[in-house]
N, C-alpha and C positions, 0 to 999 in steps of 0.2 A: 610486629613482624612475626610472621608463624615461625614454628619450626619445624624441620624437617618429620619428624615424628607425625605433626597435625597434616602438613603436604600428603604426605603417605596415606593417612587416614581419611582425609575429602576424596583423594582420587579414589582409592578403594572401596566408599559409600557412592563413586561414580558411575563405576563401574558395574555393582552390585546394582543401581536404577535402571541401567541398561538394560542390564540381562532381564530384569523381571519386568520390562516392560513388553517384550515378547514382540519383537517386530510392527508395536502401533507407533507409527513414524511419528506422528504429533507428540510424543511422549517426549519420544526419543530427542528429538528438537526442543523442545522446550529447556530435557536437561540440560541442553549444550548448549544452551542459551543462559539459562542460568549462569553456569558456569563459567563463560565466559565476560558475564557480569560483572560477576563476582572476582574474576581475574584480574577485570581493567579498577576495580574501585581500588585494588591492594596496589597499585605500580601507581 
């Protein structure tokens, strides 16, 4: 189980993907694809 601390820290490196991908949507989706990957394998 993560802790709160590591939560804070994945969103935070989420957010920071976003921004620098600079409006190339395929990026952008991909992150949040990940992400939500990543979301369903910890529950």
């Amino acid at each position: 189980m993560k802790t709160e601390k590591d939560q804070t820290s994945e969103g935070l490196n989420q957010i920071f993907e976003i921004i620098n991908a600079k409006g190339d949507t395929g990026e952008i989706k991909q992150i949040l694809q990940t992400n939500e990957t990543e979301d369903n394998k910890e529950k």
